[in-house]
C-alpha positions in Angstrom: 0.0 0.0 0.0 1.6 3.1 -1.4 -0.3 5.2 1.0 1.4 3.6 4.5 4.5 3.8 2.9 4.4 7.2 1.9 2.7 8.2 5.6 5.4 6.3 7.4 8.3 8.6 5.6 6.7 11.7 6.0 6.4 11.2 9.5 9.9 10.0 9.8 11.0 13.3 8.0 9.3 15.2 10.6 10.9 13.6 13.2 14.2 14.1 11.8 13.1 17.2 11.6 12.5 18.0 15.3 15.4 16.3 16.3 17.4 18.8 14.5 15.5 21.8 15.7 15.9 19.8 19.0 19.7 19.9 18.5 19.5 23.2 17.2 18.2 24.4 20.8 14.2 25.2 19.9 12.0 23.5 22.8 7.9 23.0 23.4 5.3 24.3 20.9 7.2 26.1 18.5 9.6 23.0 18.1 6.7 20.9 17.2 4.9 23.2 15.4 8.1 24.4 13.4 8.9 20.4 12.7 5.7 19.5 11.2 6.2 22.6 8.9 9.5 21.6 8.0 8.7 18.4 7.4 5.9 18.7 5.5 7.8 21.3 3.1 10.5 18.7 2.9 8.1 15.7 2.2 6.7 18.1 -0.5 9.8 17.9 -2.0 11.6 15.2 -0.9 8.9 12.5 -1.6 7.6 13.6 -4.9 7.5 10.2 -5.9 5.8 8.4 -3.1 2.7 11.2 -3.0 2.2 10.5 -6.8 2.0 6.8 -6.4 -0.4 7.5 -3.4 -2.7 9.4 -5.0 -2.7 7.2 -7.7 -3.3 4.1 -6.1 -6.3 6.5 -4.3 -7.7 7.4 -7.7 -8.0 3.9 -9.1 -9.4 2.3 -5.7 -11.9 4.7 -5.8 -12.8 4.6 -9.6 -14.3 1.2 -9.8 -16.4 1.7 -6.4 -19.6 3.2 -5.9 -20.0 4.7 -2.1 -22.6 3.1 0.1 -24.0 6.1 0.5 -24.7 7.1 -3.0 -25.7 3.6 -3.7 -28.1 3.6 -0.8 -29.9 7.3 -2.1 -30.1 5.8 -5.6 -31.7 2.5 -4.5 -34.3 4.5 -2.1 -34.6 7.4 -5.0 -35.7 4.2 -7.3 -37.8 2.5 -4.9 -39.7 5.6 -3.8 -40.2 6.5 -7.7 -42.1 3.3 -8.5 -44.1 3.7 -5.2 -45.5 7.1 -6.6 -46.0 5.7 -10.2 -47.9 2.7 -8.9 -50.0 4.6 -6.2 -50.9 7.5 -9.5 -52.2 4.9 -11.8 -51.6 8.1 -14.0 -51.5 7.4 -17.5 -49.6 10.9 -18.2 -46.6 9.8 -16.1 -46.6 6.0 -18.3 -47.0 7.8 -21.3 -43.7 9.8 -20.1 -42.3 6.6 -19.1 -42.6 5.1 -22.4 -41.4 8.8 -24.4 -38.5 8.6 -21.8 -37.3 5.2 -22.5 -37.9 5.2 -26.4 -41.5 4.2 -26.4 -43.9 6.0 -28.5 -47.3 6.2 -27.1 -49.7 4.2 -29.2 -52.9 7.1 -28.8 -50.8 9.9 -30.6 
């Protein structure tokens, strides 16, 4: 999995990072603060190579899946649609069924 791999180096950099500001005398918030800058600026450039694989390995994990949650609005969108057509009985919303899936309407 690109994406641990790329996680576990960027926290490694800002580690390295905050034990050089550590060396370099800088204590409390402003060390941590200041090494999780510097280590994300260095990760920026530094581990070009690992983000790009990441985000790629993100892209085509999500590309073939559907979330549960749009799945789940479509399949109670669907189910609440033929709930009002059956309940109408109304031959204006078949005859727009029919137009809307390629079927003329016989009575025109």
């Amino acid at each position: 999995m690109p994406v641990i791999v790329y996680s576990a180096l960027r926290l490694l950099l800002i580690g390295i990072a905050g034990a050089g500001l550590y060396l370099a005398g800088m204590r409390g918030v402003l060390l941590v603060a200041a090494a999780v800058l510097l280590g994300a600026a260095l990760s920026y450039v530094l581990l070009d190579r690992f983000r790009q694989a990441s985000a790629l390995w993100l892209q085509r994990r999500a590309a073939g899946k559907e979330s549960r949650f749009g799945r789940g609005l479509r399949a109670d969108a669907d189910a609440e649609d033929e709930d009002v057509d059956r309940q109408r009985g109304d031959p204006a919303s078949e005859s727009s069924d029919r137009e809307h899936h390629g079927q003329a309407d016989p009575e025109r």
